[in-house]
C-alpha positions as CSV (number, residue, x, y, z in Angstrom):
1,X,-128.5,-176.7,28.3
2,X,-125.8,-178.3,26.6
3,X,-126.3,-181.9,25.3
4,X,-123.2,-183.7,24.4
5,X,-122.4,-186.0,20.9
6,X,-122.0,-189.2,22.1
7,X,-119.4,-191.4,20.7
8,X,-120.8,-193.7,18.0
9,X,-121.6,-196.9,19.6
10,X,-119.6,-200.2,19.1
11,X,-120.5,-201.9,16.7
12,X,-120.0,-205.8,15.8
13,X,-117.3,-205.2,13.1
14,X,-114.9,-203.4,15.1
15,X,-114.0,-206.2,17.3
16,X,-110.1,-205.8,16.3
17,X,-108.1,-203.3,18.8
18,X,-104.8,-203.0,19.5
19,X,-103.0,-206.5,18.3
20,X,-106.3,-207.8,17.8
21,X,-105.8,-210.5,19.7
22,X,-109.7,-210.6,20.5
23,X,-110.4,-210.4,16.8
24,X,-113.5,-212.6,16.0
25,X,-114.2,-210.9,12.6
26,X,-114.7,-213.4,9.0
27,X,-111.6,-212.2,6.9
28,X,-110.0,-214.9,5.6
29,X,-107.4,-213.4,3.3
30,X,-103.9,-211.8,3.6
31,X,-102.3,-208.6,3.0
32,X,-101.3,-209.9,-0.4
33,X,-104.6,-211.8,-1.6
34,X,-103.9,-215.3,-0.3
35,X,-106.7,-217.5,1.0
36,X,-106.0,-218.9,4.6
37,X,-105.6,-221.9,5.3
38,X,-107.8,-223.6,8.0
39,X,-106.3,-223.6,11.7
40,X,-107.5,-227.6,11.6
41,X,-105.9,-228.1,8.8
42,X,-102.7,-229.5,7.6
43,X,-102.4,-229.1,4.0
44,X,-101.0,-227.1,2.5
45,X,-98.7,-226.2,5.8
46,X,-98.2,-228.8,8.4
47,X,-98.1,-227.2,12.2
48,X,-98.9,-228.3,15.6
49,X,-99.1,-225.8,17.5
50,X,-101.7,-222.9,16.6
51,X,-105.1,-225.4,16.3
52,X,-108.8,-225.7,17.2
53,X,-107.5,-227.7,20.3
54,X,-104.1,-226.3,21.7
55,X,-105.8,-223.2,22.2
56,X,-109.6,-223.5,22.2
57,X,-110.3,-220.0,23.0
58,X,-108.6,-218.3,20.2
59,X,-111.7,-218.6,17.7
60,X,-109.2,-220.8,15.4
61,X,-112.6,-223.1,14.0
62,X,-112.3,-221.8,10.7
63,X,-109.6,-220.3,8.1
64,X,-109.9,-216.7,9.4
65,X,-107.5,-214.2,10.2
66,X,-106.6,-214.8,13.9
67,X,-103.5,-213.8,16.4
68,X,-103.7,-216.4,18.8
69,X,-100.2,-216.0,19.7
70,X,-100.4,-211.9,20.5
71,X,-98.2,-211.1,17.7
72,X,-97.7,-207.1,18.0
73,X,-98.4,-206.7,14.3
74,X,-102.3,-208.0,14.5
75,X,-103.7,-211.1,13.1
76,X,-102.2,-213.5,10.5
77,X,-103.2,-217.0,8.9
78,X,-101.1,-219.7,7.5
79,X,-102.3,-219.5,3.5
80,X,-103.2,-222.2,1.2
81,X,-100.1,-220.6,-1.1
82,X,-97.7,-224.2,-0.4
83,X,-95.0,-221.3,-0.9
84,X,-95.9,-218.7,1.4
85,X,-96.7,-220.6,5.3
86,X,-98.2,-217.6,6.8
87,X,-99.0,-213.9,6.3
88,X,-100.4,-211.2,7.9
89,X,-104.1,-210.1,7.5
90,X,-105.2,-206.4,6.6
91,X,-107.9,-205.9,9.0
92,X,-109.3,-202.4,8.5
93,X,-110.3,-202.5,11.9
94,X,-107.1,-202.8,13.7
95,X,-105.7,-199.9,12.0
96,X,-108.3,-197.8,12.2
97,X,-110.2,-197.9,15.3
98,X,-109.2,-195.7,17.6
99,X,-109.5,-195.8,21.6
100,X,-110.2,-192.1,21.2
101,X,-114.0,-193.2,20.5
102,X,-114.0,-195.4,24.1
103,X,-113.3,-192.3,25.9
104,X,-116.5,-190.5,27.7
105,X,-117.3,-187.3,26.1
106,X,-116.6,-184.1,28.0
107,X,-119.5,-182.3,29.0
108,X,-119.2,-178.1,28.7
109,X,-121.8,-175.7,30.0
110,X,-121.9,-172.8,28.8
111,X,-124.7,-169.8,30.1
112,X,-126.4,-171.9,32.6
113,X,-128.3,-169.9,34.4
């Protein structure tokens, strides 16, 4: 009989997909090299609204890259760069994981007698 590959399982790194609005992973740096600035934080960029506690369920503890707001190009941080507020994150991730590997695997048999 035919036994099928099985897709490879999910793993705890690939927690970004689609938006990554669900992305819980520990990258903390932009697309260009910045270092993020902690969502508690008010130095070096002041804000008000994208914190710890307006929106306690977004995983915005620490300085990593998050997208609590759903942005369609994937998660971002505000940067400790006073001259650059906020940038986009490179999460390999996001780009890369595919729903392709969600999908059930098709079984063929072939000579079954």
């Amino acid at each position: 009989f035919f036994v099928p590959e099985m897709p490879p399982p999910l793993s705890d790194s690939v927690d970004c997909i689609g938006n990554g609005l669900d992305y819980r992973g520990t990258i903390a740096t932009t697309v260009s090299g910045k270092t993020c600035q902690a969502w508690s934080s008010q130095k070096p960029h002041s804000h008000d609204y994208f914190t710890p506690v307006t929106h306690p369920r977004a995983g915005l503890e620490k300085n990593y890259c998050r997208n609590p707001d759903g942005d369609i190009n994937g998660p971002w941080c505000y940067t400790t760069d006073p001259r650059k507020a906020w940038e986009y994150c490179e999460i390999t991730e996001c780009r890369n994981y595919s729903l392709k590997s969600l999908v059930s695997p098709i079984y063929t048999f072939e000579n079954v007698l």
